[in-house]
C-alpha positions as CSV (number, residue, x, y, z in Angstrom):
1,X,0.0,0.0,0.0
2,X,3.0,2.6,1.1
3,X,4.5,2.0,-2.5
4,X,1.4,2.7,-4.4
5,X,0.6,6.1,-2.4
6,X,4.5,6.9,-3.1
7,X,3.9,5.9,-6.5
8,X,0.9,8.7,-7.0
9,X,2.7,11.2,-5.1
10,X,5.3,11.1,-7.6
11,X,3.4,11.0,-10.3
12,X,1.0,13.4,-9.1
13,X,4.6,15.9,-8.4
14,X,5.8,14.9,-11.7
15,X,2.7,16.1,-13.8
16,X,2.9,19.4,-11.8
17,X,6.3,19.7,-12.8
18,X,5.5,19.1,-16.5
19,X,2.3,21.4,-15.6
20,X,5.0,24.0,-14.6
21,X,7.3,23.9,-17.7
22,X,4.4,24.2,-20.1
23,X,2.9,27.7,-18.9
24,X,6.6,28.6,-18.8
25,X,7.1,27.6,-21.9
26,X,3.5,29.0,-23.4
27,X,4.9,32.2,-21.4
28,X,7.9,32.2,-23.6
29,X,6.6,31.5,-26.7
30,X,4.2,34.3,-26.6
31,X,1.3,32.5,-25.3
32,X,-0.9,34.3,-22.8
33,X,-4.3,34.3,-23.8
34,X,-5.8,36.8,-21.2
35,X,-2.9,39.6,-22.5
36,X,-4.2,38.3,-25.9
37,X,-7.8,39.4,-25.1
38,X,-7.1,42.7,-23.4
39,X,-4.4,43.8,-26.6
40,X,-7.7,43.2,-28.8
41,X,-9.5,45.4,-26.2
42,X,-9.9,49.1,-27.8
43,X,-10.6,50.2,-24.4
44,X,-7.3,49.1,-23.2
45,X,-5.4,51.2,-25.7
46,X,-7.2,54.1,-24.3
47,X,-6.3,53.3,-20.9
48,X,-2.7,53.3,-21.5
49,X,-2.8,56.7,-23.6
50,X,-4.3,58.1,-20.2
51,X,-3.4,56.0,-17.4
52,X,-0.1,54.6,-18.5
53,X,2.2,57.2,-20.5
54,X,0.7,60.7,-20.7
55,X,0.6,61.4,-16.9
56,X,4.7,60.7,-17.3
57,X,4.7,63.2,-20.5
58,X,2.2,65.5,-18.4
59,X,4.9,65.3,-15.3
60,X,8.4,65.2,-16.8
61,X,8.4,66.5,-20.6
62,X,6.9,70.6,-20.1
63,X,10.0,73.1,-19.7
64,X,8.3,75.4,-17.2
65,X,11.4,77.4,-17.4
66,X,11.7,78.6,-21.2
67,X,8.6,76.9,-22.5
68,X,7.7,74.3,-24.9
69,X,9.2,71.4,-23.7
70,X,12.5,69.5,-23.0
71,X,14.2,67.5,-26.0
72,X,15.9,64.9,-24.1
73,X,14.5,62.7,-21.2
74,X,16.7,59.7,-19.4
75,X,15.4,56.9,-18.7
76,X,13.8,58.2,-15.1
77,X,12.2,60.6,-17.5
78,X,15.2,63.7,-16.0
79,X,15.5,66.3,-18.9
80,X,19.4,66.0,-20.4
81,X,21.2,67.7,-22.9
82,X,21.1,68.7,-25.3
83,X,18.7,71.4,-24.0
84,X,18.5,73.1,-28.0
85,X,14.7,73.0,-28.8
86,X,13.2,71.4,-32.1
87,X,10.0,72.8,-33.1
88,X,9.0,69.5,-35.3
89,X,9.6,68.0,-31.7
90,X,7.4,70.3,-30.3
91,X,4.7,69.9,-32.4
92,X,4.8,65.9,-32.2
93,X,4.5,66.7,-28.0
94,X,1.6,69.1,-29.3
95,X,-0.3,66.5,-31.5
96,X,0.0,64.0,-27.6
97,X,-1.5,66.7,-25.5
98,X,-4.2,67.2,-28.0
99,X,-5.0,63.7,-28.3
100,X,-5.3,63.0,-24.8
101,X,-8.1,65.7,-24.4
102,X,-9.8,63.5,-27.4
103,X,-9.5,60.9,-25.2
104,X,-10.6,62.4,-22.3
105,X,-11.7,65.8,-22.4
106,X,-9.2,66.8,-19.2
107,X,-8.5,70.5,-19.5
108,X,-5.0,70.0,-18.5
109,X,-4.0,68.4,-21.5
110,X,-5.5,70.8,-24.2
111,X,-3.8,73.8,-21.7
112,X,-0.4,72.3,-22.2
113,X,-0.9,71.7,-26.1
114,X,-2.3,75.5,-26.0
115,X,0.7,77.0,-24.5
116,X,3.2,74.7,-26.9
117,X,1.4,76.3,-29.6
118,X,1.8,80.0,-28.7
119,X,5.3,79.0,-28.2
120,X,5.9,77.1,-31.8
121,X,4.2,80.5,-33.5
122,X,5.9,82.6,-31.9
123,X,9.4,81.3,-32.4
124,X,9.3,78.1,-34.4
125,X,8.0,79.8,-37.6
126,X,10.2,82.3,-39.6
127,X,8.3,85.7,-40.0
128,X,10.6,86.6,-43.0
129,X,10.4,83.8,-45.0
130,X,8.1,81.6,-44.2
131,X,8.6,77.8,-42.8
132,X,9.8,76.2,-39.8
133,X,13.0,76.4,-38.5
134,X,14.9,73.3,-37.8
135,X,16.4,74.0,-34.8
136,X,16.0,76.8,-32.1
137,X,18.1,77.7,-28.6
138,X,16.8,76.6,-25.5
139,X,15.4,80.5,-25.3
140,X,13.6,80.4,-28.3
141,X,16.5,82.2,-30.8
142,X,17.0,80.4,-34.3
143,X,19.9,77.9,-34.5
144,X,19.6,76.0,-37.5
145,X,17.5,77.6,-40.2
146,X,17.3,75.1,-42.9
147,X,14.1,73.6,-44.0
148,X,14.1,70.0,-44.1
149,X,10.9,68.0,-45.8
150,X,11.0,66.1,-42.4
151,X,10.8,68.6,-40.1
152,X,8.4,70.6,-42.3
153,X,5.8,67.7,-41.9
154,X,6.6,66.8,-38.4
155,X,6.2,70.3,-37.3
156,X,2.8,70.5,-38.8
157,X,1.4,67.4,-37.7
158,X,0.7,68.7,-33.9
159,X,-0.8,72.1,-35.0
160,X,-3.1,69.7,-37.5
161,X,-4.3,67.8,-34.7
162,X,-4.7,70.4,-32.2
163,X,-6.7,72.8,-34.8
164,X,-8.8,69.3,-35.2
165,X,-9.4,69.3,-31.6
166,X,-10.2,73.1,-30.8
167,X,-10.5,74.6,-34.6
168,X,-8.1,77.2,-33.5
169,X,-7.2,78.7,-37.2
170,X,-3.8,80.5,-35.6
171,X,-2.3,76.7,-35.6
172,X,-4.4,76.0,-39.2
173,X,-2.8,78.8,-41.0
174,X,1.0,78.4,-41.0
175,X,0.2,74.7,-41.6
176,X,-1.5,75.5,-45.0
177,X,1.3,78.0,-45.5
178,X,4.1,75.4,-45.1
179,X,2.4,73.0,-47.6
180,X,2.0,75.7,-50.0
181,X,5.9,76.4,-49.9
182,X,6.3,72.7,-50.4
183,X,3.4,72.6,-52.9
184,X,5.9,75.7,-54.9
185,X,9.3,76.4,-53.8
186,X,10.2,72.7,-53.5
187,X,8.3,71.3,-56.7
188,X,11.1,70.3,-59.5
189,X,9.5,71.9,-62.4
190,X,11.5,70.2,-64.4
191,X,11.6,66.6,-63.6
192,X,8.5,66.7,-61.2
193,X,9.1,65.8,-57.8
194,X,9.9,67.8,-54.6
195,X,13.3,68.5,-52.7
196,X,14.0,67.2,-49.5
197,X,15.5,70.5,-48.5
198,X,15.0,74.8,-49.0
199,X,17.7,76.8,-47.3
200,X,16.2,79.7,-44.9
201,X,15.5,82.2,-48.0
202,X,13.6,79.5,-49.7
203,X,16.1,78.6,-52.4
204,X,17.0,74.9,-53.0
205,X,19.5,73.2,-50.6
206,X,19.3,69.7,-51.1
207,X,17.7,68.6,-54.5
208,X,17.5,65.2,-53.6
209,X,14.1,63.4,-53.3
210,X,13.2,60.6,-51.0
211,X,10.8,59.6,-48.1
212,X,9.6,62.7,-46.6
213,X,9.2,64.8,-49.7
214,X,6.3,62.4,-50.8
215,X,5.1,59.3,-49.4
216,X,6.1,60.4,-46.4
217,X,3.5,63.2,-46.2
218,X,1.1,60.7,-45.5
219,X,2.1,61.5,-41.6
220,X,0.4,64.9,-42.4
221,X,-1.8,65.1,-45.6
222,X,-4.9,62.3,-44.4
223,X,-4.9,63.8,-41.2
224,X,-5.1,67.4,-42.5
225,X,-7.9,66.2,-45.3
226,X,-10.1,65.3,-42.5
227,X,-9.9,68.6,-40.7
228,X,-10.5,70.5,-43.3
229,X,-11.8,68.4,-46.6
230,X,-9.7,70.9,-48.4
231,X,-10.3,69.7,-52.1
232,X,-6.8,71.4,-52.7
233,X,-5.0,69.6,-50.4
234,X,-6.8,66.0,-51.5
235,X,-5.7,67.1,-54.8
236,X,-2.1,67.2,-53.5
237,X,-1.8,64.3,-51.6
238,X,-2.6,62.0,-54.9
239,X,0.1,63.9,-56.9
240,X,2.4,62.8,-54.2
241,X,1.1,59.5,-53.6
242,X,1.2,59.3,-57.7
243,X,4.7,60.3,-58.0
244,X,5.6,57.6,-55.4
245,X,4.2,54.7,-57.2
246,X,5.6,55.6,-60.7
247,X,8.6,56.8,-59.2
248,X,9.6,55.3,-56.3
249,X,8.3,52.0,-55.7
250,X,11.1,49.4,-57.5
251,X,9.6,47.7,-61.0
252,X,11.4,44.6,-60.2
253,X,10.8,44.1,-56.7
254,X,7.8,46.1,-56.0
255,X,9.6,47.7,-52.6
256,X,8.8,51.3,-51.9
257,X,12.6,53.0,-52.2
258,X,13.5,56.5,-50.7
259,X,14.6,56.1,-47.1
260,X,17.4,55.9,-45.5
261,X,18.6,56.4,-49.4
262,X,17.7,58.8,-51.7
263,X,16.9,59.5,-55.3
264,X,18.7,62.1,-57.0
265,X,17.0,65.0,-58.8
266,X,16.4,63.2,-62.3
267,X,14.9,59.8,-60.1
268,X,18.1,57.7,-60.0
269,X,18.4,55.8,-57.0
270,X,21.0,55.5,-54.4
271,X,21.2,51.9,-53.5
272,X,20.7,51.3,-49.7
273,X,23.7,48.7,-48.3
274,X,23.3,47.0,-45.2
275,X,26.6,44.6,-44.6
276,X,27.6,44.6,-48.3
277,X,24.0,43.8,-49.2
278,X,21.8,45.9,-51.2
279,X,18.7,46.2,-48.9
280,X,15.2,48.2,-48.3
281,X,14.0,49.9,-45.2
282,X,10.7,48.1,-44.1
283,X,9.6,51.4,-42.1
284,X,9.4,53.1,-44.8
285,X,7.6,50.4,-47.3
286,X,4.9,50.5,-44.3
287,X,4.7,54.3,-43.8
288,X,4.1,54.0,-47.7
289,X,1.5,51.4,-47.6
290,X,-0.8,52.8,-44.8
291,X,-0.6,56.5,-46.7
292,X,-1.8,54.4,-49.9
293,X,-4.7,52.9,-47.8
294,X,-5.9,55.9,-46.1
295,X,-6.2,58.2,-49.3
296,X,-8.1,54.6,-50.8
297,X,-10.4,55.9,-48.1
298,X,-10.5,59.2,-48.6
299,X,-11.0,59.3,-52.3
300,X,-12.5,55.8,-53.4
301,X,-9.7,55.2,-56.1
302,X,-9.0,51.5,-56.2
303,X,-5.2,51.8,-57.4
304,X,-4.6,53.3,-54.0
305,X,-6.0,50.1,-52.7
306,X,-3.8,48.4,-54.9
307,X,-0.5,49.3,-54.5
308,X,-1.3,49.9,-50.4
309,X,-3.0,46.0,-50.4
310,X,0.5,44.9,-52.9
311,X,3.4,46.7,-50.4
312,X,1.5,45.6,-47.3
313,X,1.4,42.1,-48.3
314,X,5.2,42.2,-49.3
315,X,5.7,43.5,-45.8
316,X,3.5,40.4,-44.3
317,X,5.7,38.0,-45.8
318,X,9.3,38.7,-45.8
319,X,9.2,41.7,-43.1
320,X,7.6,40.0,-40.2
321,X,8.7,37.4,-37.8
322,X,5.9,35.8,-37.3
323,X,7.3,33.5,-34.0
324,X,8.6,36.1,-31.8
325,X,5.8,39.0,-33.4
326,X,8.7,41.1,-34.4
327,X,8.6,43.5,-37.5
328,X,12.1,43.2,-39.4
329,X,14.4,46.7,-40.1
330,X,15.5,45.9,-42.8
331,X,15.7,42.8,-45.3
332,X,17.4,42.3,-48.6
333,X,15.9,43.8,-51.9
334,X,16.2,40.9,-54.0
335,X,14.9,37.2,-53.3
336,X,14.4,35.3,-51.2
337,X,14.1,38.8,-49.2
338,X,16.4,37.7,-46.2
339,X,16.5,39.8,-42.9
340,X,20.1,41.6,-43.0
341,X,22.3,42.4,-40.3
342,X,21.2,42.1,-36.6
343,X,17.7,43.5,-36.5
344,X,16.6,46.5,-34.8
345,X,12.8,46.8,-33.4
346,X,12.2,50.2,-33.7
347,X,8.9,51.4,-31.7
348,X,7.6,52.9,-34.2
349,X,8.1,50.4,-37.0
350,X,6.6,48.2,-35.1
351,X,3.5,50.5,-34.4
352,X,3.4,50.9,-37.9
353,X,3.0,47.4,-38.9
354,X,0.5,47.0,-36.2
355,X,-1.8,49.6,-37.9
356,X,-1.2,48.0,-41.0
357,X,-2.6,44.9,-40.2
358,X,-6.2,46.6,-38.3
359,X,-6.1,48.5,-42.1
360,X,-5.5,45.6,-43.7
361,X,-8.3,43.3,-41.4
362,X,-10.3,46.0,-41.9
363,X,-10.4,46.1,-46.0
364,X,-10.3,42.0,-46.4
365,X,-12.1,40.2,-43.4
366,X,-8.8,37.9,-43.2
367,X,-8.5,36.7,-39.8
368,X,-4.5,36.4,-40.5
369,X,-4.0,40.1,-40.2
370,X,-5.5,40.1,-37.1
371,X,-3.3,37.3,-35.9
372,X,-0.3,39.4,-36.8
373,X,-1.9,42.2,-35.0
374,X,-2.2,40.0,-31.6
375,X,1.7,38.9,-32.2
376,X,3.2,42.0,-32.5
377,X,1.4,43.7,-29.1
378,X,2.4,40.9,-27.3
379,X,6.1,41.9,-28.3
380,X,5.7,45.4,-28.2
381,X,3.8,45.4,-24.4
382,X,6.5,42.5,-23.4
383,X,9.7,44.1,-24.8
384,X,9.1,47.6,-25.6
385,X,6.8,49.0,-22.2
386,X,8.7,50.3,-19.8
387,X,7.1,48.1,-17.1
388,X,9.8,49.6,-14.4
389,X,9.7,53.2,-15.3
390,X,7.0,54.2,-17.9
391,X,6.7,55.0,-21.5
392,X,8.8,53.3,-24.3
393,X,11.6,52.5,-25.1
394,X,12.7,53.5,-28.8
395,X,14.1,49.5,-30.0
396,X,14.7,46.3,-28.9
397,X,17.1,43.5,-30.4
398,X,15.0,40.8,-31.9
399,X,15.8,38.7,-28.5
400,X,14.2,42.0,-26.5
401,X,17.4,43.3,-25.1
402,X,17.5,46.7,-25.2
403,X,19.3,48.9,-27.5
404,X,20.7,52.3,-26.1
405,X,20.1,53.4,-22.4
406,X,16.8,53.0,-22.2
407,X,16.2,56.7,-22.5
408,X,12.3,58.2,-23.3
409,X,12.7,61.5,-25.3
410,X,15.7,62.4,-28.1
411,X,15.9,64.4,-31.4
412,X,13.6,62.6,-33.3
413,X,11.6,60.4,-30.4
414,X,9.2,61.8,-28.3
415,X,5.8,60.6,-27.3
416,X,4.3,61.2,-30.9
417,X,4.5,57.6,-31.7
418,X,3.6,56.0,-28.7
419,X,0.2,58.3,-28.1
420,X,-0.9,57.9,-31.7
421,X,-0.5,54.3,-31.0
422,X,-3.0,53.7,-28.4
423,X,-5.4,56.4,-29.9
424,X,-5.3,54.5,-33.3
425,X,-5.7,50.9,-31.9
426,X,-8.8,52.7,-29.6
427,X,-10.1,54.0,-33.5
428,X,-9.6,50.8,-35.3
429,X,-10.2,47.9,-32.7
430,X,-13.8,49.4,-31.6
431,X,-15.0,50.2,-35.3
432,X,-12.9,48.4,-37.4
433,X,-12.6,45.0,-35.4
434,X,-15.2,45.0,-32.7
435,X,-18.0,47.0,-34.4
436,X,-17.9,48.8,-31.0
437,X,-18.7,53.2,-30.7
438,X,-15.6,55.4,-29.6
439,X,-16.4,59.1,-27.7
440,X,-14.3,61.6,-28.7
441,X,-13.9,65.4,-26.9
442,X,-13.4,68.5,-28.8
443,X,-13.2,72.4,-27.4
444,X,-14.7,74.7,-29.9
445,X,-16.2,77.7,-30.5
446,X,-19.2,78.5,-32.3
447,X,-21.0,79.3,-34.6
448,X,-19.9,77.2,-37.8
449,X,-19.5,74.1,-38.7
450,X,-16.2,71.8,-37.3
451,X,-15.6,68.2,-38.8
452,X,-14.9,65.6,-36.1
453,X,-13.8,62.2,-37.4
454,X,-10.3,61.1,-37.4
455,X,-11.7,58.0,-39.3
456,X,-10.7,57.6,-42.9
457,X,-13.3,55.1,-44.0
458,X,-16.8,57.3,-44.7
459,X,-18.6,54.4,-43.8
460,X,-18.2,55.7,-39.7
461,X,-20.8,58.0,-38.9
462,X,-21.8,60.6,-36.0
463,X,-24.7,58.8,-33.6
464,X,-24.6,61.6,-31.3
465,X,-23.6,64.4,-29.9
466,X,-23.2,66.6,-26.9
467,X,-22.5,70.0,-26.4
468,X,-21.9,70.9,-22.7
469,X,-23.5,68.3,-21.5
470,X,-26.8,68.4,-22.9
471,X,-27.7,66.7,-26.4
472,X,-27.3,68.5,-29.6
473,X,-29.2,67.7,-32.8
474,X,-27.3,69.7,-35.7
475,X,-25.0,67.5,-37.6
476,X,-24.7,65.5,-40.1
477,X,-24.0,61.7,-39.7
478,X,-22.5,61.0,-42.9
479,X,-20.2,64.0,-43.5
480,X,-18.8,63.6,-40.0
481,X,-19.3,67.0,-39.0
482,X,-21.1,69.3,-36.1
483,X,-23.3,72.6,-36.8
484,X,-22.4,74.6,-33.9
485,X,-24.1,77.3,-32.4
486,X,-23.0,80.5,-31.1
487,X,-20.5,80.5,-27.9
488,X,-16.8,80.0,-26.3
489,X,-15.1,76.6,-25.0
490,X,-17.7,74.5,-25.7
491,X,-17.1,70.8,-24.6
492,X,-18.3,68.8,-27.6
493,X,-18.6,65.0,-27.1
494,X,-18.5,63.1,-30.3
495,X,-19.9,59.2,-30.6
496,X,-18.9,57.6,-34.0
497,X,-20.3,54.4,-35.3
498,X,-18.9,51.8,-37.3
């Protein structure tokens, strides 16, 4: 009898043993079904916009000294040098701000995003010439006056969403301005195309043309569509997106070409080598793909949904590691389309492929884009969270180990990426994916009419709206926007529909 009862005990502690090592090893490979549920969760997204990473932006990232806000943040989110000031940096803080009042229709954000904005007018824009300046002192004097297509974009894309948000027309105007200088002074008349670069007087500085100067508008041009349904700048936006797919995307390969390498003024391009290999930039073929999708949206024209559908799918394939979730940096250009070099997760590649996958879902009803959506926020919320400190971190290693210190704002990273993360997945997983409403907030001032969808898709309609507090009847479902009537800071809540 005493050897069978030893007998069970040991198998009973040998199956819990076994027990053990599988959920560790379901752990490991990426298997956690309630995380799983909650990353499909538009309501979770939300929660970390507001809960999770703007109260550390809120804290940490305002200069209340000279304004605006500090460029560089370690880690434990203490400002570090350099302490020079980047107005397309301020703008990306300004399109955060704004989006958490969306989110939440909390004062304190849109008064932060308020005074940013004063402060980008007042010395981010040159008076003389026109444009934005690329780099200012920490008290506000010019630095670096060249006019990069990058920083043009990037230093529009906050005053886009906070005019959105409050329909302040001081942030609106220098917008349109900048996109008419792009629209003119950087237009090749002779080979078509636009330079990546105008010196301070507006004259040509860098004839090359690449990412930014077209596709890469798509960061700006959808966004500022839906604000203002500006025929004029819908008009622009397919001449660029145009230009890239005759231009720019490779005949042989079908990649998207233009970033980290350029094409020189007459469209030859400059290969991109990675380890002796000639290789493409998957962040870029995504940013590509998702502003072909979203004008597919915005103007019905199926060759948009085409070409978006063609790169996306490339990306699916050879750009994604589908065990660990990961989305590649960079693989070669030729077949069989082999990762090259140690791969970098960037945050915001990653991000991007995520949306691309909820756009993708969203157009076909294929349940594999949503399995590549699940995969890569379980890497992103196990490896690229800041589960110790807040925020995120700007890369991982494929393995998760962390490139650079750790640190949460730089030239170039702030909390852009990470906020229009959550308050994209909150969009598309309620009315894309879960046929669920979202509420947005909105502070305007009446009378006149203010469009308040950040969807693409037409098919999302208004079901309701509030205007301090009480219900408001005048609007119009389909065109997605709000009659308003006379007064000042009104709150103006905003259910959409899928």
């Amino acid at each position: 009898m005493g050897v069978r009862i030893k007998s069970q005990l040991l198998l009973r502690g040998t199956l819990i043993v076994i027990l053990f090592f599988v959920v560790i090893s379901a752990i490991a490979g990426g298997k956690n079904p309630a995380k799983e549920k909650l990353l499909m969760s538009g309501s979770f997204w939300r929660n970390q916009v507001l809960n999770d990473l703007m109260p550390y932006w809120y804290k940490y990232a305002p200069d209340k000294k000279y304004g605006a806000f500090y460029t560089t943040l370690s880690r434990q989110w203490q400002p570090m040098p350099p302490w020079d000031k980047m107005p397309a940096m301020i703008s990306r803080q300004i399109f955060s701000f704004s989006t958490a009042y969306l989110l939440s229709g909390e004062d304190k954000y849109l008064e932060i995003a308020r005074k940013a904005v004063d402060y980008l007018l007042k010395y981010g824009w040159d008076k003389e010439y026109g444009g934005w300046f690329a780099l200012l002192t920490r008290t506000g004097e010019p630095k670096d006056t060249h006019k990069g297509a990058a920083a043009q974009i990037y230093s529009n894309v906050g005053l886009t969403q906070y005019y959105f948000v409050t329909g302040d027309k001081r942030a609106l105007a220098p917008v349109l301005k900048s996109v008419e200088i792009h629209k003119t002074y950087a237009h090749d008349e002779e080979f078509d195309g636009y330079y990546m670069g105008l010196n301070r007087d507006l004259s040509v500085s860098d004839s090359s043309k690449a990412k930014h100067s077209h596709y890469g508008q798509g960061s700006l041009l959808p966004n500022l569509i839906l604000a203002t349904r500006d025929s004029e700048i819908v008009n622009f936006a397919e001449h660029l997106a145009d230009l890239s797919i005759q231009r720019m995307i490779d005949p042989v390969d079908g990649w998207v070409l233009g970033y980290p390498t350029r094409f020189d003024r007459d469209w030859k391009y400059n290969p991109y080598i990675v380890e002796g290999t000639e290789s493409v930039y998957l962040g870029a073929n995504s940013t590509a793909a998702l502003f072909f999708l979203r004008l597919y949206h915005l103007t019905g024209k199926e060759s948009y949904l085409k070409y978006g559908k063609a790169v996306g799918d490339k990306l699916c394939r050879y750009g994604f590691d589908a065990e660990q979730g990961a989305w590649y940096h960079s693989v070669a250009k030729a077949p069989p389309y082999q990762p090259v070099g140690r791969q970098k997760i960037h945050w915001w590649i990653q991000i991007y492929g995520a949306f691309l996958q909820l756009q993708l879902y969203h157009l076909t009803q294929e349940e594999q884009y949503l399995e590549r959506f699940r995969k890569s926020e379980l890497f992103y919320d196990r490896y690229m969270v800041d589960h110790e400190y807040g925020g995120v971190f700007i890369g991982v290693y494929l393995d998760g180990s962390l490139i650079g210190d750790g640190r949460k704002a730089a030239p170039w990273q702030t909390s852009y990426h990470e906020i229009e993360h959550g308050f994209l997945n909150y969009l598309y997983l309620n009315l894309y994916v879960n046929k669920q409403p979202v509420i947005l907030h909105f502070k305007l001032n009446g009378p006149g009419k203010h469009f308040v969808s950040p969807v693409d898709d037409p098919s999302v309609r208004i079901s309701e709206v509030r205007i301090n507090g009480k219900p408001w009847t005048e609007f119009d479902a389909q065109e997605r926007s709000v009659t308003l009537p006379p007064g000042k800071d009104m709150e103006v809540e905003v259910t959409l529909v899928p």
